[in-house]
C-alpha positions, 0 to 999 in steps of 0.5 A, a space after each residue: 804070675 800074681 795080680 793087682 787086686 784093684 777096688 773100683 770103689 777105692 780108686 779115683 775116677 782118673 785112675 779107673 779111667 786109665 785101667 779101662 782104657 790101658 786094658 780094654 783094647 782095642 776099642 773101635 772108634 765112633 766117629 760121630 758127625 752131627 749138625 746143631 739146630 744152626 746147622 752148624 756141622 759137628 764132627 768128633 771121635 768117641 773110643 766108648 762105643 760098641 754095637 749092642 744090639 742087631 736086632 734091633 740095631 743098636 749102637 751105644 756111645 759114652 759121652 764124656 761132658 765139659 768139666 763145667 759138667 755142660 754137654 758137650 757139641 756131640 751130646 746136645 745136637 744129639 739131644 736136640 735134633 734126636 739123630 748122629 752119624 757114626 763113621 768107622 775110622 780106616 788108617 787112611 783118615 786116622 790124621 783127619 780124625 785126630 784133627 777133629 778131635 782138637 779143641 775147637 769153640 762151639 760152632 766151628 765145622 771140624 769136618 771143614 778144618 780137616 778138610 773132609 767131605 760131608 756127604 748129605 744124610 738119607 734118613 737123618 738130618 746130620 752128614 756123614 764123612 764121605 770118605 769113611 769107609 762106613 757110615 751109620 746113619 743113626 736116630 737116638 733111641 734112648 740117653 742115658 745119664 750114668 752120672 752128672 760126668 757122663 751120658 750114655 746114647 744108644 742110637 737106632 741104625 736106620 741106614 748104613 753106607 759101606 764102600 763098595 770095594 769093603 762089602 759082598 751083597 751077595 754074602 753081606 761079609 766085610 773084607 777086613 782088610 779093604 775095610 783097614 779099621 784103625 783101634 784106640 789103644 790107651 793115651 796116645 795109642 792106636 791100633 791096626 785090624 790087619 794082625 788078624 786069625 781065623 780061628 773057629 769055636 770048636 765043638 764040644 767033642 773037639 775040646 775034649 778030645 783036646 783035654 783027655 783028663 777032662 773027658 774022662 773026668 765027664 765020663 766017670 
């Protein structure tokens, strides 16, 4: 089967957006909880986001701005109060996730509107959802502006919270499936965690046991 040879540089940016996010997936969803310098609460999901880093802790979140090209809630009550809170989104809570992601003005609390729980932060200012099943407590390490669109925000973990029933303190392993993380897909799409395989990296000798051509084309 042939391919599409598709230039990045040939494209606008809504067509490169729609082939990154139709193709690479699933992708975690960040949802990020902050508080304004008001105090006010600001909840809201991010499908650009990853872990980076473990040592240091190191997450990173892409943060879209407004048209008008301001920052949005999420980016400016990171900027001003150098924390946020990623909360780890499990099928039980994908609706009140979706809730938070409407459109709501400045200064409303979204955590509020879906009727979920700020739970007080320990390390950061800002709360986190109490009824995610992970939450990490964050301190910005580092912005970057990738263009006058969009932001990238690392954030340092300082202090995480894992339900008891998800994590083995005496191994420090996660059970997936107490855990039921829920993925974004492309549009409206999301996915499950729970189609899961173990599937071990080989050796170098199980490969080639496996491709006998291979191994003797080594050999000679």
């Amino acid at each position: 089967m042939s391919h599409h040879a598709l230039d990045f540089e040939a494209i606008t940016p809504r067509e490169a957006y729609k082939v990154m996010i139709g193709t690479i997936v699933p992708r975690p969803i960040a949802w990020v909880t902050t508080v304004s310098p008001e105090g006010v609460v600001n909840a809201a999901p991010y499908s650009f986001f990853n872990c980076l880093s473990a040592d240091p802790p190191i997450l990173a979140l892409g943060v879209e701005n407004k048209p008008d090209r301001s920052f949005k809630d999420t980016a400016y009550n990171i900027r001003m109060t150098e924390c946020f809170t990623v909360n780890i989104v499990d099928r039980a809570n994908v609706e009140a996730m979706a809730a938070t992601a409407a459109a709501f003005p400045r200064g409303v609390d979204e955590l509020e509107m879906a009727g979920l729980t700020a739970a007080p932060g320990e390390r950061v200012i800002c709360p986190r959802i109490a009824e995610a099943p992970v939450a990490f407590e964050c301190r910005r390490y580092l912005g970057i502006a990738v263009s006058s669109a969009r932001e990238i925000i690392l954030g340092r973990i300082v202090m995480a919270h894992v339900r008891e029933d998800v994590i083995d303190l005496g191994t420090y392993y996660s059970d997936h499936a107490k855990l039921d993380a829920i993925g974004r897909m492309g549009g409206n799409g999301y996915a499950g965690t729970l189609d899961y395989f173990d599937l071990p990296t080989p050796s170098v000798d199980q490969v080639l046991a496996a491709r006998p051509r291979l191994r003797a084309d080594q050999d000679g």
